[in-house]
N, C-alpha and C positions, 0 to 999 in steps of 0.2 A: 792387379788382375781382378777383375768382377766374376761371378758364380751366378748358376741360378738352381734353384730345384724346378724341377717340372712334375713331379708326382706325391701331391700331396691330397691329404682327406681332413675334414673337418665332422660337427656333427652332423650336417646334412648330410653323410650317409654312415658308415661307421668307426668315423675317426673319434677323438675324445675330445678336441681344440677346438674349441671357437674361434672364424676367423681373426678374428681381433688378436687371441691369445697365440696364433700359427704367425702372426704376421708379428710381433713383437719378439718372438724366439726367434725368427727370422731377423731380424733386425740386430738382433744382439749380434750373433753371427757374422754380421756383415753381408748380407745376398741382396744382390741386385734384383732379381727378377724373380719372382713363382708364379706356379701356375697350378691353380687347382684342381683337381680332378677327383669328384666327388663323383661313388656310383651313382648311376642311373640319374642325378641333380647338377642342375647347374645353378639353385637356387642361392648355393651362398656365393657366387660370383660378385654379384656386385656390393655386400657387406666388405669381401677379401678387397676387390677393388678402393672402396674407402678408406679402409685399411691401411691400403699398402699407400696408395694415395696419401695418405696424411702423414707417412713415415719416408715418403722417398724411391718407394720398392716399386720396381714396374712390377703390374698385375698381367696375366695373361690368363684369358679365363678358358675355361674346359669341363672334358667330365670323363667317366672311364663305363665302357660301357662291356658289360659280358656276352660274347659270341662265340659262334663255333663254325668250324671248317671241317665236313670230311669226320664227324663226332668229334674232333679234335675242339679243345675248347681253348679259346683265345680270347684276350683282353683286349679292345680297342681304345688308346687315348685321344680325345677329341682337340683339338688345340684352336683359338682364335674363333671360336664358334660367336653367333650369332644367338644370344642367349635369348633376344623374342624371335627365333625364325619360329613360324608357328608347327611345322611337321617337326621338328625337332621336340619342340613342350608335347606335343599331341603323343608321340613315342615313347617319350621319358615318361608321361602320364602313363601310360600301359606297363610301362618296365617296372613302374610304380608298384602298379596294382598287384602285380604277377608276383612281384617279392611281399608283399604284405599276405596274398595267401599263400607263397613257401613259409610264411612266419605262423601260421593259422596250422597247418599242416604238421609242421612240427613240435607244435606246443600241445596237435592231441593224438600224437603216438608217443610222447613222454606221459600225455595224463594215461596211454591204454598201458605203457610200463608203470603206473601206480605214481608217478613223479606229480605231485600236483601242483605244479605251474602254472599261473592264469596267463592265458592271451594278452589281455591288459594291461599285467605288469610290464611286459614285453614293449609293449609300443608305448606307454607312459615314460619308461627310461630311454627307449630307441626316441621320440621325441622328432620324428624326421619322417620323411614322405619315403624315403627307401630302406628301412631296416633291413638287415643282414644278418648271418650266423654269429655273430661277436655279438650283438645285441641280444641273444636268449642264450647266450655263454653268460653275460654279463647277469641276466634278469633270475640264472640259477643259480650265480654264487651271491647275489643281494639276497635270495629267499631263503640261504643257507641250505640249500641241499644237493651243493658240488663245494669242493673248498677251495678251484679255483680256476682258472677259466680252461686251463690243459687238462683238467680232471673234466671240465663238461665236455671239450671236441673228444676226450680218447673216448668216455664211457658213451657219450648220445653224440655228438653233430657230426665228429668226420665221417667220410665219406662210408658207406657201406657197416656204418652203427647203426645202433637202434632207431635214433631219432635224425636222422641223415634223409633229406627229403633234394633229388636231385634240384640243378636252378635251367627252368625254362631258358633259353635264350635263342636270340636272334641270329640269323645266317652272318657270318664275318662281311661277306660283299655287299648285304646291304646297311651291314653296320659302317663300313666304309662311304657306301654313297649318302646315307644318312649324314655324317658328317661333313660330306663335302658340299652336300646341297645349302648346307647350313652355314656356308663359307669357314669350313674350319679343315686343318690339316689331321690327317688320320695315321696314326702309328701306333704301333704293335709293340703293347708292355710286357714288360719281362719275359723274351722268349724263352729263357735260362730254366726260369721256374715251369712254367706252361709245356716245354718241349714242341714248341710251335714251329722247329727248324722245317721239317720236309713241307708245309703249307706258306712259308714265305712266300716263295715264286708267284703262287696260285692269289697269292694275294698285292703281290706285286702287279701280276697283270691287271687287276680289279682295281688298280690305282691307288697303293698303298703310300704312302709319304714317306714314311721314316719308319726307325728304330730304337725302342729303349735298349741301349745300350749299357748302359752303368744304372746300374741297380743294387739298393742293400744287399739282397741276397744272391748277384753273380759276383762268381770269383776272379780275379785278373786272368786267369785264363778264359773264363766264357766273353768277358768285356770284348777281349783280344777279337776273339773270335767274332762275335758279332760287329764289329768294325770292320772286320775284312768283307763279315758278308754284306754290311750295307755298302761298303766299298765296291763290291760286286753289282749290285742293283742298282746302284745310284738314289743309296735312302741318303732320308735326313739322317743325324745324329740325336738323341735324346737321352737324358738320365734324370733321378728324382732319387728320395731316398724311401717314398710310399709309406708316407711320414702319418700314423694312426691315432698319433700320442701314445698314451697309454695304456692302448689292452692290443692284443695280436701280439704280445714279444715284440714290443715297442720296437719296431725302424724308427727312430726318432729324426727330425730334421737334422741335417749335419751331415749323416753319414758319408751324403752323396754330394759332389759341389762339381757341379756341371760349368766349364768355362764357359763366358757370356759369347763368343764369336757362334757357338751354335744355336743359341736365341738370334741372332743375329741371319743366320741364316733361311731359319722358319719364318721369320718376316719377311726376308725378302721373296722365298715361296709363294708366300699368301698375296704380298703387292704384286708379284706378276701374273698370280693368278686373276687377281682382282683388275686389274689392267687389259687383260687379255679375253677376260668375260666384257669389259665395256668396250672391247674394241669393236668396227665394224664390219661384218662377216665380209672374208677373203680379202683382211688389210693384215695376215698373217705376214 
């Protein structure tokens, strides 16, 4: 039986793995297929690509991008994208931008709490065009003054601390058509953790693809559950293990082993979609 993960992170955004080093644990493992899904970057697509290329692994490239429905905040994962569609780079470029001053932000209401933190060290070790909150968890316990990444979210970055600086983000519907313009399929990560159930439908009609379904952190009961409701919609099926390497309480690759008939099915998605854009109006 073949497996694949479809949610994983490198250090293009705040994962700990180099593709190279994600796609040899994968290897060990035995997985057929991943798919990477870096915030706001589709940058290391094509390194993972080579990668996986040189080991045997089909690569599917992607990215995960953060939105909101209704203040409800939702994760969109991109699948089969067109990594030079150019409104795709042009968006991700903003999404860029927007997280590098959440990072500015936050580093000078830890210095107005006396924490003296430089901005610098922060993006010197984040080392990527989308830093994130694991990256000035990580830049406080290098400086010695958290002892260790649960001690930086409790006292500063979770939500509603001191150092907790909301994340901009974009409408879910056009985070969806962003995706499909870019010829890639759109689905909605970890409903389990988000509570994104009552905004499925509304996003179903917006032309939503699919559903993470098996995720490190749902239980066999929410699995259950969201299978029935993509069964209800007519989603795709999806799962990953939102694999960070080593900081976030490591999901480590593994956890999650997605049968390969459901990559199997997102392609065939994509080729009818792709088929059906080159067809000629009213040869439906």
């Amino acid at each position: 039986m073949k497996f694949a993960d479809l949610h994983l992170h490198t250090r293009f955004s705040d994962g700990t793995f180099s593709p190279e080093e994600l796609t040899g644990h994968a290897r060990r493992l035995g997985f057929a297929a991943l798919a990477l899904t870096d915030h706001d970057s589709v940058e290391g697509c094509a390194p993972m690509a080579a990668a996986c290329g040189a080991v045997g692994i089909e690569a599917i490239t992607g990215t995960e991008l953060t939105a909101e429905y209704n203040d409800t905040e939702v994760h969109l994962l991109g699948y089969f994208l067109d990594t030079q569609n150019q409104k795709l780079l042009t968006e991700i470029a903003r999404f860029q931008s927007v997280r590098q001053d959440r990072i500015r932000e936050m580093v000078a209401k830890l210095n107005q709490l006396k924490v003296p933190l430089e901005v610098e060290s922060v993006f010197v070790l984040a080392n990527c065009k989308s830093p994130g909150r694991p990256h000035v968890a990580r830049a406080l316990v290098q400086a010695g003054l958290v002892k260790n990444l649960d001690e930086a979210f409790a006292r500063f970055l979770k939500k509603n601390r001191p150092a907790w600086v909301p994340k901009a983000k974009m409408s879910a519907l056009e985070g969806v058509e962003l995706i499909h313009q870019a010829g890639g399929l759109a689905v909605m990560a970890h409903p389990g953790l988000n509570r994104t159930d009552e905004i499925i439908p509304a996003l179903v009609e917006a032309g939503l693809d699919g559903i993470e379904c098996f995720h490190t952190k749902h239980s066999t009961a929410m699995s259950e559950r969201y299978l029935e409701i993509a069964d209800q919609f007519h989603l795709l099926v999806t799962g990953g293990s939102d694999c960070h390497g080593f900081s976030k309480g490591k999901p480590l690759i593994g956890t999650v082993k997605l049968p390969y008939e459901h990559v199997e099915k997102l392609k065939s998605k994509v080729g009818s979609r792709k088929s059906n854009a080159g067809a000629p109006v009213g040869s439906h």
